[in-house]
C-alpha positions as CSV (number, residue, x, y, z in Angstrom):
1,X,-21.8,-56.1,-17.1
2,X,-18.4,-56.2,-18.1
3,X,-18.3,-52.8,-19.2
4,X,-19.4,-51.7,-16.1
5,X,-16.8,-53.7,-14.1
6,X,-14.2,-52.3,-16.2
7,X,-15.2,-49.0,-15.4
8,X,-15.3,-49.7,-11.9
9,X,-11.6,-50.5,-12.2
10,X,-10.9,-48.0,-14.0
11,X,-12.1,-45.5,-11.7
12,X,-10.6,-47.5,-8.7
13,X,-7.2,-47.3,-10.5
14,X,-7.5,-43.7,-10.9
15,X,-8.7,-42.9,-7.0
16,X,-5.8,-44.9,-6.1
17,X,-3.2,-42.8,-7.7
18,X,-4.6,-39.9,-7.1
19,X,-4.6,-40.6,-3.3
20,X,-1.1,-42.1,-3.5
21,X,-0.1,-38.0,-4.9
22,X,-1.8,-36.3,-2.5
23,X,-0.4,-38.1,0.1
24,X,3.3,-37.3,-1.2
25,X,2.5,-34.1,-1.5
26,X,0.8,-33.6,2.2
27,X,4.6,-35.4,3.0
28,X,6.8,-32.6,1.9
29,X,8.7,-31.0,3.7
30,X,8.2,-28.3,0.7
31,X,4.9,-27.5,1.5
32,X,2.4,-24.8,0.0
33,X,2.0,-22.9,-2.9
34,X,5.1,-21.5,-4.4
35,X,5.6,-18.0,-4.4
36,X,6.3,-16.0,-7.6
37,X,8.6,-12.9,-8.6
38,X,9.5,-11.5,-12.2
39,X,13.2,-12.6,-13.6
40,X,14.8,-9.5,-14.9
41,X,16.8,-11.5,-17.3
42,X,17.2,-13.3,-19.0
43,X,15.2,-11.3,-21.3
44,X,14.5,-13.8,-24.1
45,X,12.4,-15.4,-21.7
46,X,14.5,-18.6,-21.9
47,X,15.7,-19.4,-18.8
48,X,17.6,-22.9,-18.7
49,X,19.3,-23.2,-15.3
50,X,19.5,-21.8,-12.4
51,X,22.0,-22.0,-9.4
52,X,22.7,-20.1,-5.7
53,X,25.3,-18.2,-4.9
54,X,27.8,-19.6,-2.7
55,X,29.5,-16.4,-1.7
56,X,26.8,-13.7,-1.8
57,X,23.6,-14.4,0.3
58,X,20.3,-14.0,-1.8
59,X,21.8,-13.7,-5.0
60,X,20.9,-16.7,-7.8
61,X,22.5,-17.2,-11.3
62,X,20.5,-18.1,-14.4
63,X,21.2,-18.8,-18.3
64,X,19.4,-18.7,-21.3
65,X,19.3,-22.0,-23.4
66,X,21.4,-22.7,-26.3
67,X,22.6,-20.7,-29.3
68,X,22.7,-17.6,-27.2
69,X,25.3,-15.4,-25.6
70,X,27.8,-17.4,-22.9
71,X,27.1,-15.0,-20.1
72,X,25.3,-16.2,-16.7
73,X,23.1,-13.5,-15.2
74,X,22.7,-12.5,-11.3
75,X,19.2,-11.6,-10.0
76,X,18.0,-11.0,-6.6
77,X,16.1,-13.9,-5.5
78,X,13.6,-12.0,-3.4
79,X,12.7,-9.9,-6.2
80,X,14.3,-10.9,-9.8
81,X,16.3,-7.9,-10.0
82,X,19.1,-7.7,-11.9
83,X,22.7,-7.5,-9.9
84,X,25.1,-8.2,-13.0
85,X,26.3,-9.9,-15.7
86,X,29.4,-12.3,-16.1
87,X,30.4,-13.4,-19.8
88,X,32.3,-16.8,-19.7
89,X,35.0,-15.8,-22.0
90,X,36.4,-17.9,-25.0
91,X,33.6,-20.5,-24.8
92,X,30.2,-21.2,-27.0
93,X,26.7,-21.8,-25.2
94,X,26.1,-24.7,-27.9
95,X,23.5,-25.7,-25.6
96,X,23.7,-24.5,-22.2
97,X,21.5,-26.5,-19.8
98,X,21.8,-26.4,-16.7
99,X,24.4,-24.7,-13.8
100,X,25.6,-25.2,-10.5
101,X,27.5,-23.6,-7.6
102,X,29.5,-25.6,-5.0
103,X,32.2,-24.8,-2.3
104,X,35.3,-26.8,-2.0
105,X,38.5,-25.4,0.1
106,X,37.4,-22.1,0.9
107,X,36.5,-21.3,-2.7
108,X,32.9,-20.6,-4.3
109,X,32.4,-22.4,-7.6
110,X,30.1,-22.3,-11.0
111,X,29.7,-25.3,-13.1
112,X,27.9,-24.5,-16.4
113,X,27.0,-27.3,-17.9
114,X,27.2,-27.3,-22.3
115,X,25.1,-30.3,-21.8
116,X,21.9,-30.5,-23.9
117,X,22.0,-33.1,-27.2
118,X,18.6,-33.5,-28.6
119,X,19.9,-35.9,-31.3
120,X,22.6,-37.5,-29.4
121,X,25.0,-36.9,-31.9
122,X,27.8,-34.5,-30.0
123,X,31.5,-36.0,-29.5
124,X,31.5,-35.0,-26.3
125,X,29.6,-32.5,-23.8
126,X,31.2,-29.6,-21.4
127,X,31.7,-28.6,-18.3
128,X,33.2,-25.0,-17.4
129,X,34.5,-24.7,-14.0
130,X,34.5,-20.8,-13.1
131,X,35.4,-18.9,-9.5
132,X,32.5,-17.3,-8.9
133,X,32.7,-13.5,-8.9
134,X,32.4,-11.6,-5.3
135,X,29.2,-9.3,-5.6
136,X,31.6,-6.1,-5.5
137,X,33.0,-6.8,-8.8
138,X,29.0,-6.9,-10.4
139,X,26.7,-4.1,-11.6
140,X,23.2,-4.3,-13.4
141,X,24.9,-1.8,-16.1
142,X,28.2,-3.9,-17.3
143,X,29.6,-7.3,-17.9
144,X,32.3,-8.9,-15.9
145,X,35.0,-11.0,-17.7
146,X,35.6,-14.3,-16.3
147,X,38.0,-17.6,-18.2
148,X,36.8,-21.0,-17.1
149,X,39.8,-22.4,-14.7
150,X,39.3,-25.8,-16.5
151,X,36.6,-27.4,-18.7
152,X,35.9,-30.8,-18.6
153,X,35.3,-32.9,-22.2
154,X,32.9,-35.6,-21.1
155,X,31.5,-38.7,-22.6
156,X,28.5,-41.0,-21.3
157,X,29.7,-44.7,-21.1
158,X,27.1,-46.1,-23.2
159,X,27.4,-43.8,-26.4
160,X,25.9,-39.9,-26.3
161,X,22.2,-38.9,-24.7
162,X,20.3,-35.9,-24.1
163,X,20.9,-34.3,-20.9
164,X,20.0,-31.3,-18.9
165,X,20.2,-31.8,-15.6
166,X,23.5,-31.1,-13.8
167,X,24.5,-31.5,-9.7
168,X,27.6,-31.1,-7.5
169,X,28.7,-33.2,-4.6
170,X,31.6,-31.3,-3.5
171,X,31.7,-33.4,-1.0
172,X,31.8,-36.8,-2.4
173,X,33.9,-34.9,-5.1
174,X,31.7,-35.6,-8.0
175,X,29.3,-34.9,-10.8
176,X,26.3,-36.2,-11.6
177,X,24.3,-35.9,-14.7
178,X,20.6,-37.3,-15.9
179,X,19.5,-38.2,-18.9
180,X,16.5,-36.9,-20.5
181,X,15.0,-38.4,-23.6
182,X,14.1,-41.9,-22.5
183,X,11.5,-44.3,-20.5
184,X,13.5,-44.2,-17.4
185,X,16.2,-41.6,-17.1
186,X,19.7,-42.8,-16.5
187,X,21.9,-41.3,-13.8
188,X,25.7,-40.9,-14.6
189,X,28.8,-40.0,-12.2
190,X,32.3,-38.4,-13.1
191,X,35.3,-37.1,-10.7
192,X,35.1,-33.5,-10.5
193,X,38.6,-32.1,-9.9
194,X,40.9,-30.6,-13.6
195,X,41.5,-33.6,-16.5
196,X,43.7,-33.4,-19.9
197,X,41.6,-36.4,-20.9
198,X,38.4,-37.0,-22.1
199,X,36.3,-37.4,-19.0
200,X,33.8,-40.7,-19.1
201,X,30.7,-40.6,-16.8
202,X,29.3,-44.0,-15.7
203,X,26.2,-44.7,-15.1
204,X,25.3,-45.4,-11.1
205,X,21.7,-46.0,-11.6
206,X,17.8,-45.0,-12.8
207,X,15.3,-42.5,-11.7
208,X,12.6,-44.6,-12.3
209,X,9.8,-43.1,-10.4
210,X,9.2,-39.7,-12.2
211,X,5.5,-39.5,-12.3
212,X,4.4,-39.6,-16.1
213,X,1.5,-38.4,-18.3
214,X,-1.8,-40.0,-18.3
215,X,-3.6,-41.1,-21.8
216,X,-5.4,-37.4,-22.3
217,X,-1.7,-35.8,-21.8
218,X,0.1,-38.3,-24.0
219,X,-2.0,-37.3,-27.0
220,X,-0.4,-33.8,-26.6
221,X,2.8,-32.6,-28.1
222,X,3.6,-30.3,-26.1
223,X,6.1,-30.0,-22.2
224,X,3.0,-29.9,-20.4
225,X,1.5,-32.9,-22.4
226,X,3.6,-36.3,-23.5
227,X,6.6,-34.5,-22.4
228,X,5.3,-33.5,-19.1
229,X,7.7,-36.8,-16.9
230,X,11.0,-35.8,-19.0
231,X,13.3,-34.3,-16.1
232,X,14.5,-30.7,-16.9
233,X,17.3,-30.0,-13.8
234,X,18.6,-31.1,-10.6
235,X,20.1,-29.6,-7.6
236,X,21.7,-31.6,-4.7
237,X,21.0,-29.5,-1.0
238,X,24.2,-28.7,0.1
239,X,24.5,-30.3,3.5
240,X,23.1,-33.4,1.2
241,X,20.3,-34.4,2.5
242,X,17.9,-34.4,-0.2
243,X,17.9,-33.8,-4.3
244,X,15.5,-32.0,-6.3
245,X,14.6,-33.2,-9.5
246,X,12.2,-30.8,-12.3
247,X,10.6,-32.0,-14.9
248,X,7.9,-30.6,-17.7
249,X,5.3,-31.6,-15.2
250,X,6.2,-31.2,-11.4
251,X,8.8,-30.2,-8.5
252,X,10.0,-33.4,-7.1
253,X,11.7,-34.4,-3.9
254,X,14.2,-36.9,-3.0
255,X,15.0,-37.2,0.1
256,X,18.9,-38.8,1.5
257,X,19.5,-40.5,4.2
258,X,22.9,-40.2,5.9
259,X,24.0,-43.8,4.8
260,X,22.6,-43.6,1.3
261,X,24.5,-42.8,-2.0
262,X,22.5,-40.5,-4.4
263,X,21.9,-43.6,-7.0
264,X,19.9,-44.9,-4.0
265,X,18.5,-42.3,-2.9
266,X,17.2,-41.3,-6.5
267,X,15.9,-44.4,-7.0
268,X,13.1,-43.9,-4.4
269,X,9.6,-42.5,-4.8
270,X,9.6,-38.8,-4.7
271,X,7.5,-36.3,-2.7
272,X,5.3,-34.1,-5.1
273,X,5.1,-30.9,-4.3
274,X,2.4,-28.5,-5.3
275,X,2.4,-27.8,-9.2
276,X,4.6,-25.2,-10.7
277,X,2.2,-24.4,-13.8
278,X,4.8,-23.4,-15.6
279,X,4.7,-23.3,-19.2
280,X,8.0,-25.0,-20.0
281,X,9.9,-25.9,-16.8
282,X,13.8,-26.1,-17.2
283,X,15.5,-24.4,-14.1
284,X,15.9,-25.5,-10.5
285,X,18.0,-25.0,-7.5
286,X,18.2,-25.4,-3.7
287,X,18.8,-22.3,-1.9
288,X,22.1,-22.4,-0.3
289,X,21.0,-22.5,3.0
290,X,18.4,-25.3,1.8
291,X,15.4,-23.8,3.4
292,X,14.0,-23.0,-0.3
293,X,13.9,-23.6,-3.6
294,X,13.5,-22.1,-6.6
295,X,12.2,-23.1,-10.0
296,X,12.2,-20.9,-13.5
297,X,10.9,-21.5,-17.0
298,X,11.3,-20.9,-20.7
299,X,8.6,-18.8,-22.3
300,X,8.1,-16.9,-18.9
301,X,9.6,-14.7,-16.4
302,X,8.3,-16.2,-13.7
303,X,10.4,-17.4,-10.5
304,X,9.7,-19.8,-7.9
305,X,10.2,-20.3,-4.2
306,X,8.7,-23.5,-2.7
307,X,9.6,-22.5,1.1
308,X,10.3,-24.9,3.4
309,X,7.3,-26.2,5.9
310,X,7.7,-25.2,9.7
């Protein structure tokens, strides 16, 4: 008897749930299954960020992860064809995690982000500020040359953590970073204007509501198993009205409202959308007219577009 009223439970635990993520997902405004097209590069099949252009209309940037070259690809997002190749001169990808593009004053920008610290043992992380190339200066068959305009040396206020995900607020005028390798991922803010100093983000708030593997998935090592709630990249929409977070396991949705701060904004429930499949998730943008988004992986070639409903 008790057996069978546990199971009853059990399963009335699990129907709940599962109606509480379909119901998420029938809410977003990112609705249907995404749409696929094969990345030209990055060739090693280790695609860590992505970002949109700010100056040249459907064209996206993407990076390998770390210990590879510093340069920071441009592909076609209709079709994943390569459009160039710029090579962040006098800087190291130590462990390149994540990138992203803002405008401020007339001027397109590229943040890469030397964020990643699987043992939380780096001094500090990096941020290189670069003006993003105009598409006349590209070509699938060279590299352009660019020098960071400044580099930020950051610090978390409460000792160093793993991170990989990386957004603007040019707005706002700030940074914002999320932590990765704990129960309930911390979200940090720094200024994001030129500093001498070391640069300390503080923490604004949690992401607590990241969904998270079930008891088959946690017996798993792998992303798509005990790893599968760990957030891999986020991306800010550009008139700011919503955030999207990735992780090892889904595309998530936060929507903003006008009078909210992103700390409250991420602190919400997020919409589900429809599953990425992906073998290793770790790359995700808005486009920059916000009626798409785009999410790549390690181990595959595969890009994303979640389009926006109608």
């Amino acid at each position: 008897m008790a057996k069978s009223y546990g199971a009853a439970v059990a399963l009335l635990a699990a129907t709940l749930v599962a109606d509480a993520v379909e119901s998420t997902r029938a809410a977003a405004p990112f609705s249907g299954s995404p749409q696929a097209v094969t990345l030209a590069e990055p060739q090693d099949r280790e695609a860590s960020g992505l970002a949109a252009s700010r100056r040249t209309p459907g064209l996206l940037w993407v990076h390998s992860d770390s210990a590879r070259e510093p340069l920071l690809h441009a592909v076609a997002a209709d079709t994943g064809e390569l459009r160039g190749r710029i090579r962040v001169r006098g800087v190291t990808n130590v462990d390149w995690e994540d990138v992203a593009s803002f405008e401020r004053d007339g001027q397109a920008w590229l943040v890469v982000g030397d964020i990643g610290d699987n043992h939380a043992s780096r001094p500090a992380i990096l941020l290189h500020f670069v003006v993003e190339p105009d598409a006349a200066q590209l070509a699938p068959t060279k590299e352009t040359e660019v020098v960071p305009a400044y580099t930020l040396r950051v610090v978390f206020e409460d000792l160093a953590r793993d991170c990989e995900s990386l957004a603007i607020d040019a707005r706002e005028g700030a940074v914002y970073l999320l932590s990765k390798r704990e129960p309930v991922p911390r979200l940090y803010r720094l200024p994001l204007g030129p500093s001498n100093s070391l640069v300390v983000a503080r923490r604004v708030g949690t992401v607590p509501h990241l969904p998270q593997p079930d008891f088959l998935q946690r017996l798993l090592k792998t992303p798509g198993g005990r790893y599968r709630g760990e957030p891999t990249a986020m991306d800010f929409a550009s008139d700011g009205s919503a955030a999207v977070v990735l992780t090892y396991g889904d595309t998530l949705l936060f929507p903003r409202a006008a009078n909210e701060s992103w700390a409250e904004a991420l602190a919400k429930t997020p919409l589900v959308l429809a599953p990425h499949d992906l073998p290793q998730a770790e790359a995700a943008c808005f486009s920059a007219a916000g009626n798409a988004l785009y999410v790549a992986s390690e181990e595959s070639l595969r890009l994303l577009r979640y389009d926006r409903a109608r």
